[in-house]
C-alpha positions in Angstrom: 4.9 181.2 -79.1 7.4 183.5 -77.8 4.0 186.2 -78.5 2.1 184.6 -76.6 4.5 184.1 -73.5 4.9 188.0 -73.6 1.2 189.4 -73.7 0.5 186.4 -70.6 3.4 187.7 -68.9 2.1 191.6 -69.7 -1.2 190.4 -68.6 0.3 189.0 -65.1 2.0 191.8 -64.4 -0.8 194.6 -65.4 -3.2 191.9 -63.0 -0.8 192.2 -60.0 -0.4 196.2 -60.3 -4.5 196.7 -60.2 -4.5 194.4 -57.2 -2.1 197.1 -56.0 -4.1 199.9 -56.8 -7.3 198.8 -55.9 -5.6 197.7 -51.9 -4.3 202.0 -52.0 -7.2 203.5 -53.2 -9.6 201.7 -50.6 -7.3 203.3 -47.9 -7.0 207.2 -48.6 -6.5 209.3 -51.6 -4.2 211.5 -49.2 -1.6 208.5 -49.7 -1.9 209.1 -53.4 -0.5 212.7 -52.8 2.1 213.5 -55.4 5.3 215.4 -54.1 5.9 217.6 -57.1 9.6 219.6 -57.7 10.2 222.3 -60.7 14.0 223.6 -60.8 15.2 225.9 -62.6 16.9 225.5 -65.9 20.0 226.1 -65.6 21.1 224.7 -69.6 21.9 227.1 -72.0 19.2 229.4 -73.4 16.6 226.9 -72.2 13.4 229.6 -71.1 10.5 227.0 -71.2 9.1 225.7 -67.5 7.1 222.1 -67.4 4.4 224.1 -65.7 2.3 227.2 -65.5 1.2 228.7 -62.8 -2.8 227.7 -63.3 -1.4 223.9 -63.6 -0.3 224.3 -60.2 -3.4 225.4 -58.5 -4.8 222.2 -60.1 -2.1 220.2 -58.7 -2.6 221.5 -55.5 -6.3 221.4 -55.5 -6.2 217.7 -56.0 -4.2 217.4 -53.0 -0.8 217.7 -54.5 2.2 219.2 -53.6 4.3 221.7 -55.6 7.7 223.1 -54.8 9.4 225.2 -57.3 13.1 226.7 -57.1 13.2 230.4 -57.3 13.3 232.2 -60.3 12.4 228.8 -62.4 9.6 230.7 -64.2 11.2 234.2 -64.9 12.3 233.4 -68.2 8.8 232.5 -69.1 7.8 235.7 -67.6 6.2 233.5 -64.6 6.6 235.3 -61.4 7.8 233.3 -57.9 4.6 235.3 -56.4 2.3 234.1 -59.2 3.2 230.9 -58.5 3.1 231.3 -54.7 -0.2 232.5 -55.0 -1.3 229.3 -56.4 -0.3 227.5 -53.4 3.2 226.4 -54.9 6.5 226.7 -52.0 9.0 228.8 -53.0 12.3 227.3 -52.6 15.7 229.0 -52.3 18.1 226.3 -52.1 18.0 224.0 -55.2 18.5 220.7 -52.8 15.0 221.5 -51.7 13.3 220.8 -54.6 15.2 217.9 -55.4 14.4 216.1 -52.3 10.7 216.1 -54.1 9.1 212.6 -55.1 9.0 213.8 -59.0 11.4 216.5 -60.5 9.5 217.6 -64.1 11.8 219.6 -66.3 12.6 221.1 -69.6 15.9 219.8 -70.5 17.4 216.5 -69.2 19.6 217.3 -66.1 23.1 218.0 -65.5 25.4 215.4 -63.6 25.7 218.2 -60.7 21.8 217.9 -60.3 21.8 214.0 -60.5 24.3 213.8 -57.8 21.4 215.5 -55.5 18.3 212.8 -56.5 17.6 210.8 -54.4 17.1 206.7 -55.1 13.8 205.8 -56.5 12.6 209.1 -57.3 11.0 210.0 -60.7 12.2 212.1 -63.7 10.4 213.9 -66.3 12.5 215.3 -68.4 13.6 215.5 -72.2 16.4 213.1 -73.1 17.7 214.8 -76.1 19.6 211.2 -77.3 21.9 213.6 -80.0 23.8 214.8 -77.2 23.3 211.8 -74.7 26.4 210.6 -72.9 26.9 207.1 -71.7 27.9 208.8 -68.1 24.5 210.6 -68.2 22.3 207.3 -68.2 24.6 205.3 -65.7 24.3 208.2 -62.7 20.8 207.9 -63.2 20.8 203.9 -62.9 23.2 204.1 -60.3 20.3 206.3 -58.5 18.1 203.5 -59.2 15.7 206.5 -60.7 12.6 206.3 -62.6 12.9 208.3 -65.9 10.4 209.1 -68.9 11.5 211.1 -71.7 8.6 213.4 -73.0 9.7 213.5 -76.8 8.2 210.0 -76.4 5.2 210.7 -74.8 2.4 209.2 -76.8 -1.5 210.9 -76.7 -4.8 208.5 -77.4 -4.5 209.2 -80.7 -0.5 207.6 -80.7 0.4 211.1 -81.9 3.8 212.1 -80.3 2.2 215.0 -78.2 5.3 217.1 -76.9 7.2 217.0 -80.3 4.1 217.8 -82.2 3.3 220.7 -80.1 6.8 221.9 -80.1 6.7 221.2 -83.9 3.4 223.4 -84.0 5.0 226.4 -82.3 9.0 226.3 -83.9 6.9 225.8 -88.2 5.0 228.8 -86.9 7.6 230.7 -85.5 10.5 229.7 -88.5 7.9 232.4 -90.4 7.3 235.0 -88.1 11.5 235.1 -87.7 11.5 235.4 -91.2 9.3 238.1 -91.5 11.8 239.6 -89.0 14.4 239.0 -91.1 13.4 240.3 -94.6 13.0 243.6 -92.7 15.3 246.6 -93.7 15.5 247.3 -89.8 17.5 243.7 -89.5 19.7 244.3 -93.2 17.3 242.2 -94.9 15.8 243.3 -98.6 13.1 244.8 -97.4 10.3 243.0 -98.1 6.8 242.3 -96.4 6.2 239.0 -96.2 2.8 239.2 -97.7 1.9 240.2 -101.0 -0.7 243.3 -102.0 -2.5 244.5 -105.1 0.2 244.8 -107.8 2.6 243.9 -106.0 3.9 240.0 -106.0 4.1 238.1 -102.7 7.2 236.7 -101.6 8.1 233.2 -102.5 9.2 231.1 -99.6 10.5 227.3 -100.3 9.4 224.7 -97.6 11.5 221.7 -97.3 9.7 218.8 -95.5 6.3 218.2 -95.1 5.9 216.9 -91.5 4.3 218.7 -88.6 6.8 221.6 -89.2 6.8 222.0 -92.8 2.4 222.1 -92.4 2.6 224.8 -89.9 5.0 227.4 -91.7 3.3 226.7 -94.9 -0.2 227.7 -93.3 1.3 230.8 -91.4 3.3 232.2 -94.7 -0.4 231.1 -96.8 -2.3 232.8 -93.8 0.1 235.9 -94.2 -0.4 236.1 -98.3 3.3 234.6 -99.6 3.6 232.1 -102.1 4.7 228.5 -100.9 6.3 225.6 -102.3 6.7 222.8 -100.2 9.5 219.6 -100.8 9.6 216.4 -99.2 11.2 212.7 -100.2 7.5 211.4 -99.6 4.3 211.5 -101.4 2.0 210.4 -98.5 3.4 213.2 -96.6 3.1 216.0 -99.5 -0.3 214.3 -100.0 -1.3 214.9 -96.4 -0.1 218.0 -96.0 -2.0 219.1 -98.8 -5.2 217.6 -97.2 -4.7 219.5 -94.2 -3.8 222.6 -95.2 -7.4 222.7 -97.3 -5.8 224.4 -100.1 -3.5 223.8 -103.2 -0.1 224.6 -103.0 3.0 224.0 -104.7 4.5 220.5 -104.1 6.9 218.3 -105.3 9.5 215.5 -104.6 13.2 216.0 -103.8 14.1 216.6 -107.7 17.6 218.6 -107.2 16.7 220.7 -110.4 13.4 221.8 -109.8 14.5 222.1 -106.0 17.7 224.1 -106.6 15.4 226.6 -109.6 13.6 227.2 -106.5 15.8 228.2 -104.1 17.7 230.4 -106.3 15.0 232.3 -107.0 12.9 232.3 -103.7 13.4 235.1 -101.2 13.2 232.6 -97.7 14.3 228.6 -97.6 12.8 226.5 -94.4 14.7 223.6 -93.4 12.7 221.0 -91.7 13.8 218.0 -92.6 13.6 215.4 -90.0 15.9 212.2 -89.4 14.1 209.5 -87.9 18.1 208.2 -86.8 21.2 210.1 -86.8 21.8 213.1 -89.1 19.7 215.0 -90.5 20.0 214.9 -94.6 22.4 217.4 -96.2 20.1 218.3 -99.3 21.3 221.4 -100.2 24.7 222.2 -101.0 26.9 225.3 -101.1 27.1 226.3 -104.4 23.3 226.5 -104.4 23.3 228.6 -101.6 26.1 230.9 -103.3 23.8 231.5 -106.3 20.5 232.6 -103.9 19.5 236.7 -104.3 21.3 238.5 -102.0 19.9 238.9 -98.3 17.8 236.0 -98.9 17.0 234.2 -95.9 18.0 230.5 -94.8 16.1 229.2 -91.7 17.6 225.8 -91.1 15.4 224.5 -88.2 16.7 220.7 -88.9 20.0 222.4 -87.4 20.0 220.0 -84.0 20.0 217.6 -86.6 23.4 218.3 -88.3 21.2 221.0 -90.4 20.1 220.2 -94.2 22.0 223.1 -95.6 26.0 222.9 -96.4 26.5 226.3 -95.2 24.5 225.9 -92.1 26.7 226.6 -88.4 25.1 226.6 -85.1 24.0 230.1 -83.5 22.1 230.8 -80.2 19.3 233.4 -79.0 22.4 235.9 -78.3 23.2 235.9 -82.3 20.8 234.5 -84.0 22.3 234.9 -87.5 25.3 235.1 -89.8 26.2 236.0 -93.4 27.5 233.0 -96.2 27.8 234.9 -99.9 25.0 237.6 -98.5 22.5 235.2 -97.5 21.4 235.6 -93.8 21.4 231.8 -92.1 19.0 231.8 -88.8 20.5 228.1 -87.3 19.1 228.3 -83.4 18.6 224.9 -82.6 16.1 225.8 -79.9 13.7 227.8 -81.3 10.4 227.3 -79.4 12.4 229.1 -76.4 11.9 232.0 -78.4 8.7 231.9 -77.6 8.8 230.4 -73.7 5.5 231.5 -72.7 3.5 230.0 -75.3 5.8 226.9 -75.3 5.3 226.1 -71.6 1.4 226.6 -71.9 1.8 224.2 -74.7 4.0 221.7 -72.3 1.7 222.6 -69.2 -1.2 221.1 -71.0 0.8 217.7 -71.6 2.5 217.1 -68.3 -0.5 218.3 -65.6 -2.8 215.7 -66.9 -0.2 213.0 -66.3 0.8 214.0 -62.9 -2.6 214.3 -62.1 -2.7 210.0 -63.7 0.1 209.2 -61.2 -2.0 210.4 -58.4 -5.4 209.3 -59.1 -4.0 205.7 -60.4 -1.8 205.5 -56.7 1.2 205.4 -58.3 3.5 205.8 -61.4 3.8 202.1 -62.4 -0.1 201.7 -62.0 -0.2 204.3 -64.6 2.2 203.6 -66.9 0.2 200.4 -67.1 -2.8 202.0 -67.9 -1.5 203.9 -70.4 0.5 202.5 -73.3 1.7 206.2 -74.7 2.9 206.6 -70.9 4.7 203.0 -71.0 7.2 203.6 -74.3 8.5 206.8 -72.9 9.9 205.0 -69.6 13.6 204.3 -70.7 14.8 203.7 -66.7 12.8 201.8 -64.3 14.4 201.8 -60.9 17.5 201.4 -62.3 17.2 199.4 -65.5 17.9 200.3 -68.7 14.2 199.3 -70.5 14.8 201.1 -73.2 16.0 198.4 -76.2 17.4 201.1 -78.6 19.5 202.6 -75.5 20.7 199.9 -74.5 21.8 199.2 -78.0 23.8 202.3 -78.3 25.1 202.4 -75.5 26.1 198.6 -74.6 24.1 198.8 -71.8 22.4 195.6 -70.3 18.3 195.8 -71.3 15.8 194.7 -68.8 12.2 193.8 -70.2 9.4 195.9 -68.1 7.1 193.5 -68.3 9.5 190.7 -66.4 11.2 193.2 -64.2 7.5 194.6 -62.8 6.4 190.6 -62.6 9.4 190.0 -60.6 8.8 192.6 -58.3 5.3 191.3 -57.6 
């Protein structure tokens, strides 16, 4: 019963926002213009922007405005002037751009740069909920703001589209860095990565099998080492076998088969995921203390708590650190390694969806439209419509189906 009251109220509500739409579209698609603002990062080691420079000239081509704060792309390698070219404005003082309708960033913003919103306007943004504050959530529901939170972005396909992406790039990448890393020139063993004729390749141990775990096993297969891949789960080993379209070492979390491994391997991936809280611990010091010396440890659960004892946070600025001669690599943000490719990556997520808000005459007329848009919207004007936030933070939780059929 209580079902059924929910999908009529849904239905009511989705009714009274086409009506909506339909009344703005007949009128001009000028009123649809979207007034779009790009600061610059200003948290630690973050070099990723929400979008390139080509994304813009779409923007603007569709009638859109784009004002971006000065230097926002340089750690990308994004010129102001490539942007500028593109028909973006070039702002110098940061209250400019956050006079804009929609502010789209990278990391979620600081309580200096919610102090300058203004109410009603709309945030993209991540929301990072390990480090979330209560006093974070309440400025921007004080600001009565609008705010989605891209690690929840869903595509057609109800794939989690910024997290895979990122996951894409940082499996990748956790090889290349410890290609980098086995390298004499960094005081590693030095070792190739690959293997040649005569010569055996160098084992790496996987642990996870989820987006990351798939993507450094195909780049360290792709680059001639020898994998073997752990995970709790048989569906995911399964799977990842399946896509990787060839046979590689699996098995289940079996502490001595998983501990003969990584005593004997030359490089150890973490990427265990939590789906809540911490991240597990599943390997402990003393199997770390027993690993050949300058072995490498790449812990990219790390923003998780890390699933190595030994594990410490580092940074871009230094990287790495030494535990009984074993080189640990614990950046939590790795993808900003790689800021270029990471906001092309981002660029192809979030200009579609601005370009949604536009053509559908507004944000809520899209979010109803689009179901992967909908569970990403944690504040609407002010509310709290996220259940799980509200949860954790004893915050009051407003339904956004009853509060959009109450604004009708």
């Amino acid at each position: 019963m209580a079902t059924g009251l929910r999908e009529g109220m849904a239905d009511i509500a989705r009714q009274g926002l086409l009506q909506t739409q339909e009344a703005k579209l007949e009128t001009s698609k000028k009123k649809n213009s979207l007034y779009i603002g790009i600061p610059k990062e200003i948290s630690f080691q973050e070099n990723r922007i929400a979008l390139t420079p080509l994304s813009v000239a779409l923007l603007v081509n569709n009638g859109h405005r784009v004002i971006l704060e000065t230097g926002a792309g340089i750690a990308a390698n994004f010129s102001d002037s490539e942007y500028a070219e593109q028909g973006a404005k070039i702002a110098y003082d940061k209250k400019e751009v956050f006079d804009a309708d929609i502010l789209v960033k990278i990391a979620p913003p600081m309580l200096e740069e919610i102090e300058m919103m203004h109410k009603g306007q709309t945030l993209i943004s991540s929301l990072q909920t390990g480090t979330l504050k209560q006093d974070y959530l309440k400025a921007l529901m004080h600001k009565k703001i609008n705010a989605l939170c891209f690690e929840n972005l869903r595509d057609e396909g109800n794939i989690l589209s910024v997290v895979r992406a990122m996951s894409e790039i940082v499996g990748s990448t956790s090889i290349l860095i410890a290609a980098e890393y086995l390298s004499n020139v960094t005081g590693g063993k030095g070792l190739m990565l690959g293997g040649f004729t005569g010569v055996p390749p160098t084992e790496i141990v996987i642990l996870g099998a989820g987006t990351v775990g798939e993507y450094a096993a195909r780049t360290a297969l792709a680059l001639g080492a020898e994998v073997k891949v752990f995970d709790s789960s048989i569906y995911r080993l399964r799977r990842l076998q399946n896509n990787l379209g060839s046979r590689v070492f699996t098995s289940v979390m079996q502490p001595i088969v998983l501990n003969k491994a990584i005593v004997t391997c030359d490089v150890v991936i973490g990427a265990i995921r939590a789906s809540h809280g911490r991240s597990p611990c599943v390997v402990m010091e003393e199997t770390v203390a027993r690993m050949k010396p300058h072995s490498v440890v790449i812990d990219v659960s790390i923003d998780q708590g890390g699933c190595f004892e030994t594990s410490e946070v580092t940074n871009h600025t230094n990287p790495v650190f030494r535990k009984y001669d074993v080189i640990h690599y614990c950046v939590p943000n790795i993808a900003s390694r790689v800021p270029r490719t990471a906001s092309y990556a981002l660029t192809n997520i979030f200009a579609p969806i601005l370009l949604d808000i536009g053509e559908y005459g507004g944000l809520m007329n899209m979010v109803w439209n689009n179901p992967g848009i909908r569970e990403a919207l944690y504040i609407y004007q002010g509310n709290c419509t996220n259940k799980d936030l509200a949860d954790m933070f004893n915050l009051p939780f407003k339904d956004l189906e009853l509060l959009v059929v109450s604004n009708q």
